[in-house]
C-alpha positions as CSV (number, residue, x, y, z in Angstrom):
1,X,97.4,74.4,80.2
2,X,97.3,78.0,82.5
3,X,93.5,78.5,84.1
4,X,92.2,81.9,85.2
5,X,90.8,83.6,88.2
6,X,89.1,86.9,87.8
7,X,87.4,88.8,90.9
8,X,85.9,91.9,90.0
9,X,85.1,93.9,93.3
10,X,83.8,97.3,93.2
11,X,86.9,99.5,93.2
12,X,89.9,96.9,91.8
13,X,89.8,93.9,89.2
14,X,92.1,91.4,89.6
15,X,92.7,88.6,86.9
16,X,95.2,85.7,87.8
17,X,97.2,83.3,85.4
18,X,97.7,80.0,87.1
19,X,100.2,77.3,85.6
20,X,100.5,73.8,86.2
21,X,103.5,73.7,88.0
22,X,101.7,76.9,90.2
23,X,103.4,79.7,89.3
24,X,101.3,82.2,88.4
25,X,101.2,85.7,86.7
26,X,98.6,88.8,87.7
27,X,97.7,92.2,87.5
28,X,95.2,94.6,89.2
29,X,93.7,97.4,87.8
30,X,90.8,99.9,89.0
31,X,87.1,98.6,88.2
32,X,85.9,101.9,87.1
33,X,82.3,101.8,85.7
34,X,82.3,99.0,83.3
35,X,82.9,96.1,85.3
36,X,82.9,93.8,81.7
37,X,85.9,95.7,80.2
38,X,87.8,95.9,83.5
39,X,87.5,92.0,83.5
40,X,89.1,92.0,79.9
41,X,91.4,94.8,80.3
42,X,93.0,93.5,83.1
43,X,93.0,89.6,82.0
44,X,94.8,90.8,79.1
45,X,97.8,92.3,81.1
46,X,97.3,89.2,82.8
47,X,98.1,87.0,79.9
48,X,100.7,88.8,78.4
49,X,102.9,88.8,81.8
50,X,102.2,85.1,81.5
51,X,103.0,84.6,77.5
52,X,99.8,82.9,76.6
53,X,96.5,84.0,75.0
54,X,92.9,84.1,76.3
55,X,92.7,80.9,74.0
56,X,95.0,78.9,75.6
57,X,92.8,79.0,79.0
58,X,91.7,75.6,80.0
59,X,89.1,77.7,82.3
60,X,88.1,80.8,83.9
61,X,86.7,81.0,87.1
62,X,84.8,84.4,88.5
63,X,84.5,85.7,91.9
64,X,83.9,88.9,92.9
65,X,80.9,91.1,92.7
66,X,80.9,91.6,89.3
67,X,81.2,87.9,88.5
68,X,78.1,87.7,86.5
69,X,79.7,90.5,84.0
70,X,82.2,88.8,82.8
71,X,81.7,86.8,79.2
72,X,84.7,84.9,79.3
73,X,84.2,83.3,82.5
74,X,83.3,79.6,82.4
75,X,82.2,79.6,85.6
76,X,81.6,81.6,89.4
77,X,81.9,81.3,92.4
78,X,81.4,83.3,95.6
79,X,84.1,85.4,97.3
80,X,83.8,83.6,100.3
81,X,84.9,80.4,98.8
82,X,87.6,82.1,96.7
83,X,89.0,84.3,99.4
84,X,89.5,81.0,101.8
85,X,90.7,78.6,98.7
86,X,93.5,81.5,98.3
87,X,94.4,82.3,101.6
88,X,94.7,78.6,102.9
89,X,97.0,77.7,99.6
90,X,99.4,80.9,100.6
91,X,99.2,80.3,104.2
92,X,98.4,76.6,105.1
93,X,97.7,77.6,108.7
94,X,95.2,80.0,108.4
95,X,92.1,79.6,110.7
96,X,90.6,83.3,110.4
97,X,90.6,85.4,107.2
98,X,89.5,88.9,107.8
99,X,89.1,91.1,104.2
100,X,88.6,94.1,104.0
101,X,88.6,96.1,100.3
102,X,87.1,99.0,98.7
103,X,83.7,98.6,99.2
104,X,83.0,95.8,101.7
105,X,84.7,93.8,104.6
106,X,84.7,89.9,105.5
107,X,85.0,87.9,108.5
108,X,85.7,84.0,107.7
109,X,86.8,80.8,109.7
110,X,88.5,78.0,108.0
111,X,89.2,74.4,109.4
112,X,92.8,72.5,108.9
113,X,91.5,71.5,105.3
114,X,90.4,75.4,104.6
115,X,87.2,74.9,104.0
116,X,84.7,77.7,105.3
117,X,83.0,77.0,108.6
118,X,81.8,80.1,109.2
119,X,81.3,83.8,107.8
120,X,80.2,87.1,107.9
121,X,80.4,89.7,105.3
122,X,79.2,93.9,105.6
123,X,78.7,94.7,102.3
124,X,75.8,97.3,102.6
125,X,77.6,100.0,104.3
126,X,80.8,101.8,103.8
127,X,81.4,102.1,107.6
128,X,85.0,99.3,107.9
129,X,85.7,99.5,104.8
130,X,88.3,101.2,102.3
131,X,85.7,103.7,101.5
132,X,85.5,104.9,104.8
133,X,89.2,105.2,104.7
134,X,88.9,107.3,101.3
135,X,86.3,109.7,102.6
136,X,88.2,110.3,105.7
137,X,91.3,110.7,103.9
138,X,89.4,113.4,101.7
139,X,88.5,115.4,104.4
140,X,92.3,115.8,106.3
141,X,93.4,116.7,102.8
142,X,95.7,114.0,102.8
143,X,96.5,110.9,99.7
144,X,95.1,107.4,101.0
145,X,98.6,105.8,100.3
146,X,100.0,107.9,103.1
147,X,97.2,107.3,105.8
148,X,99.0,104.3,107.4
149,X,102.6,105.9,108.1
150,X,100.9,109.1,109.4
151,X,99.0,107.5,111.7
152,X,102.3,105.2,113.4
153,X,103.1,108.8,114.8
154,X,100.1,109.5,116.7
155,X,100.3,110.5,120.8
156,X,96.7,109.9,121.8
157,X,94.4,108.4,118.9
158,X,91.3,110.2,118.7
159,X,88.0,108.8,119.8
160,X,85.3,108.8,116.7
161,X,82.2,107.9,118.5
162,X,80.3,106.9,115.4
163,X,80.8,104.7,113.1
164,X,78.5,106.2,110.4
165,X,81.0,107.6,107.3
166,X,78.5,111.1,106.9
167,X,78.3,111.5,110.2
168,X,81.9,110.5,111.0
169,X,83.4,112.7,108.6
170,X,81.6,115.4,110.0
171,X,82.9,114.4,113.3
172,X,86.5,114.7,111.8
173,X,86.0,117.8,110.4
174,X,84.8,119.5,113.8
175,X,87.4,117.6,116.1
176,X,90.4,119.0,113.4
177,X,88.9,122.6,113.5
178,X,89.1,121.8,117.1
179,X,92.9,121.7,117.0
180,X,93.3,117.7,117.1
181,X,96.2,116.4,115.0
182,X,95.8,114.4,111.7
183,X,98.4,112.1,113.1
184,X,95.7,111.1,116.1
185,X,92.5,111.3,114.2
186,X,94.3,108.9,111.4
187,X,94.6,106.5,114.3
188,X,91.4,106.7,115.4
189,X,89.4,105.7,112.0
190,X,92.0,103.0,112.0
191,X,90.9,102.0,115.6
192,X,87.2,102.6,114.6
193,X,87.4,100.6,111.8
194,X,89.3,97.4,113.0
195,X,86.5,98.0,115.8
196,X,83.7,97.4,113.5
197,X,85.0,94.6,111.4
198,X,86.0,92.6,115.1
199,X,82.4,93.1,116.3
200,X,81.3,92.4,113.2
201,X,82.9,89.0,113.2
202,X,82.4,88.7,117.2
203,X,78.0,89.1,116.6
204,X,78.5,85.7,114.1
205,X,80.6,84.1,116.8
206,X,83.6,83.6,115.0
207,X,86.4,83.9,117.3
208,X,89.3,85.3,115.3
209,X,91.2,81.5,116.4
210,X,95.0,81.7,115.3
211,X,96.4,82.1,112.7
212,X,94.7,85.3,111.7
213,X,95.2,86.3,107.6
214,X,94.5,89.5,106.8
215,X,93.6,90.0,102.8
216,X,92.4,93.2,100.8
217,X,93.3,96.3,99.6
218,X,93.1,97.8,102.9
219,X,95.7,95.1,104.1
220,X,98.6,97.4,102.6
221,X,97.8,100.1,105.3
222,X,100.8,99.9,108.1
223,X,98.2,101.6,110.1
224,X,94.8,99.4,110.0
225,X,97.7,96.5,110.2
226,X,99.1,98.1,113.9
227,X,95.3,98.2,115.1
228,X,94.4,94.9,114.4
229,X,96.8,93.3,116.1
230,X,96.9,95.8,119.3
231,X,93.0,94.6,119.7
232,X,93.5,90.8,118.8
233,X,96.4,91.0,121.1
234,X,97.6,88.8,118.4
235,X,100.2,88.8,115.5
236,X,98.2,89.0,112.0
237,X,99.4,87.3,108.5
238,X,99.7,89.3,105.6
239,X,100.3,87.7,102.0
240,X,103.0,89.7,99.6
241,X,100.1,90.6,97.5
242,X,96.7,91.0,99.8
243,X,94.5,92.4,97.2
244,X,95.0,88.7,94.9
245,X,93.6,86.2,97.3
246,X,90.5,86.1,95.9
247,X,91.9,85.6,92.0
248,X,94.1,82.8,93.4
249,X,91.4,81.3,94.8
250,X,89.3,81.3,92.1
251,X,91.9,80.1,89.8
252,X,93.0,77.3,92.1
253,X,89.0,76.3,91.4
254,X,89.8,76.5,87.9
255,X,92.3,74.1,88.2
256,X,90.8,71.5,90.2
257,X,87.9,71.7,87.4
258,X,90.4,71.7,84.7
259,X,91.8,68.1,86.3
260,X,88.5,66.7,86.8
261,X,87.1,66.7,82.8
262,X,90.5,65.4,81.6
């Protein structure tokens, strides 16, 4: 019988039909302000991309931080756990899993079995995360989407001296009245935020060890992506879908519960 992951994060809910055989159906949809009926609304496109019911379920597992909203869910579990549990299924060789999403960012080391030996998470301020991204985008007038191909034709990325989003935006805003181009300021949030999630990560002593996977909405940016691997000196792993790791994750927990009471 299918089993369910659902992680809820601030800004995107993800839901996650797992089959037997592993195949497995999703959808992602924006949380909005009530995290319970984004957890059914998108479990529902869920399960009809997957031909089943919410009854046929063996079990629902929750992640996210709106886990505890969600009625359906037979049990929860941490991102951390979920976010390593996903990215070691897709990529067997992972060692470092660095997420960053809407509203917070993650730094976590996994051994050869993929189990956690080490994290660090910022989600208390906005500064490295997709947030940041979204304000900044705001201010140079330009769609979030299109941040990432903009910035690939940058000259001379633009040094943001502060990592604070009010202050930085401000910073933006004087540099561009300034003449600097959006192409090179785009590069340099990039730049400031791969910065912050690195030291980030760097201050818990993980040591970004190869293979690097890179999960979260903010993933799908060309540009963050092109950062990242210029300051890892490194090439970075990226799943097909970045923003699902989590619901697999949490769904391949399902499973193994599933297995265990029959």
């Amino acid at each position: 019988m299918p089993v369910a992951g659902i992680d809820v994060g601030a800004v995107s809910a993800k839901a996650l039909i797992l089959r037997n055989d592993h195949t497995f159906y999703f959808s992602i949809e924006p949380t909005g302000h009530d995290v319970s009926k984004a957890a059914e609304r998108v479990a529902a496109q869920a399960l009809e991309k997957a031909g089943c019911t919410k009854v046929d379920l063996e079990y629902v597992m929750a992640t996210g931080y709106g886990r505890y909203a969600i009625p359906f869910a037979n049990e929860t579990k941490t991102e951390i756990i979920c976010h390593a549990k996903g990215a070691y299924f897709l990529i067997p060789q992972a060692r470092t899993i660095i997420d960053i999403g809407g509203q917070d960012s993650k730094v976590i080391a996994i051994d050869r079995k993929g189990k956690v030996t080490d994290f660090v998470m910022n989600d208390k301020c906005a500064a490295g995360t997709g947030r940041f991204l979204e304000v900044m985008a705001s201010a140079l007038d330009l769609d979030l989407e299109d941040m990432g191909h903009v910035s690939l034709t940058a000259r001379n990325p633009s040094q943001i001296s502060t990592t604070c989003t009010v202050f930085a935006e401000s910073e933006v805003v004087s540099l561009r009245a300034k003449g600097e181009t959006r192409e090179n300021l785009i590069a340099g949030l990039h730049r400031s935020v791969v910065s912050r999630v690195i030291l980030m990560g760097l201050s818990a002593s993980i040591n970004f060890t190869k293979e690097v996977v890179f999960t979260g909405g903010v993933a799908k940016n060309i540009g963050v992506r092109k950062s990242l691997e210029e300051k890892l000196c490194m090439q970075i792993i990226i799943p097909e879908e970045p923003q699902i790791v989590g619901a697999l994750g949490a769904a391949l927990l399902a499973a193994e519960v599933s297995v265990k009471d029959m």
